[in-house]
N, C-alpha and C positions, 0 to 999 in steps of 0.2 A: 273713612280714610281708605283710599287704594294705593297697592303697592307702586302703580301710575305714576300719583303724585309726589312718591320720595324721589329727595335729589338722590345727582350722582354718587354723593358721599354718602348717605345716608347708607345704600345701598353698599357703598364699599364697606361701612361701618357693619353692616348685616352680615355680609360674606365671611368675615373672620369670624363669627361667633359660632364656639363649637354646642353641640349639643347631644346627650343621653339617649341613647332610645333601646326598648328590649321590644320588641314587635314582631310575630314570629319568628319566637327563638333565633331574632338576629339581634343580635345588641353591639354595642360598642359608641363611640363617639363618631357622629358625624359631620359634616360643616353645613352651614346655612347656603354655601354658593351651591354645593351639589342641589340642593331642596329647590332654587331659584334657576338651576340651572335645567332640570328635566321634571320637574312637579309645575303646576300653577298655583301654587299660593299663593291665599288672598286675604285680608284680616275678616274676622268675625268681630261683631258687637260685644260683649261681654260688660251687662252693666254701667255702659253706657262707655267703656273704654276699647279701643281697639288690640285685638291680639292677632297674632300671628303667629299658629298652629303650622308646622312640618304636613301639612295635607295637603292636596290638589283643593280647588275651588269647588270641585262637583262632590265632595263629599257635605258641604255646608249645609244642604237641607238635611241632609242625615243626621246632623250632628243637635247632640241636647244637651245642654250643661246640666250636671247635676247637681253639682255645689259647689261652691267659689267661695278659699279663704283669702285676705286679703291680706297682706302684712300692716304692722302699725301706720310704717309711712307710705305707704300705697304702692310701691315701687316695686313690689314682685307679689303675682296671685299666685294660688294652688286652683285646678282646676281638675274636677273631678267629671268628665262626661261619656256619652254614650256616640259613638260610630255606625249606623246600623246600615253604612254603606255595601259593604258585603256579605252582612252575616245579621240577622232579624234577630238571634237566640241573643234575651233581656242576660244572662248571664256573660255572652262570651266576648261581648260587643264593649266594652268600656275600657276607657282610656284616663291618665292620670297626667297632668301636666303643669311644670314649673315654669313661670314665665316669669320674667327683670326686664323693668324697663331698661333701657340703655339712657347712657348718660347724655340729658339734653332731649330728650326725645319726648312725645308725646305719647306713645304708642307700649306696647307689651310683645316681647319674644322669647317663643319656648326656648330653656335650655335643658330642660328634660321632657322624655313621652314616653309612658309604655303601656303596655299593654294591664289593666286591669280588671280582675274577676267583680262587676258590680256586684256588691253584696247588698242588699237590704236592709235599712235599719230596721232594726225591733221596737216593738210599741213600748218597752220599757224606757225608751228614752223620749218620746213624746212628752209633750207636756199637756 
């Protein structure tokens, strides 16, 4: 899926949805038209469903998922991944993001993103 092929509406459906973000101690609510209006966002795969991350497109190779909860009825994931677009340090690089599908749609949009310290699981919880 690319953002290409949503309709008009679709798109005006997108532009009202606010969303969370703490990202270099900037936080607050932002809108989806600003992201679409100076970013290139573009969806990522995620488990064979399309999402749309608050990022430009050229962060996409940098980007790892590291674990994906799903809700019971599929309509909003938790996504836990890594950004190593401007920063390589395994600690300082991870990100944490809520995403809903919108209603009628095929697709996932973040309504939160911040910044997360990846922490490591411990071998205590291995099976």
């Amino acid at each position: 899926m690319k953002i290409s092929d949503l309709s008009a509406q679709t798109l005006e459906k997108i532009k009202l949805v606010r969303w969370d973000r703490i990202i270099e101690k900037h936080e607050g609510p932002e809108d989806w038209d600003s992201v679409l209006r100076y970013e290139e966002p573009e969806f990522i795969e995620v488990e064979g469903c399309a999402v749309l991350l608050p990022v430009d497109k050229s962060h996409h190779p940098n980007i790892n998922i590291i674990r994906c909860i799903w809700s019971a009825d599929r309509n909003s994931v938790t996504l836990f991944l890594s950004d190593t677009t401007y920063d390589d340090d395994p600690f300082s690089c991870g990100f944490m993001a809520v995403c809903d599908r919108p209603l009628y749609e095929e697709f996932f949009l973040a309504i939160l993103y911040h910044e997360w310290f990846i922490i490591e699981r411990a071998t205590v919880f291995d099976n």
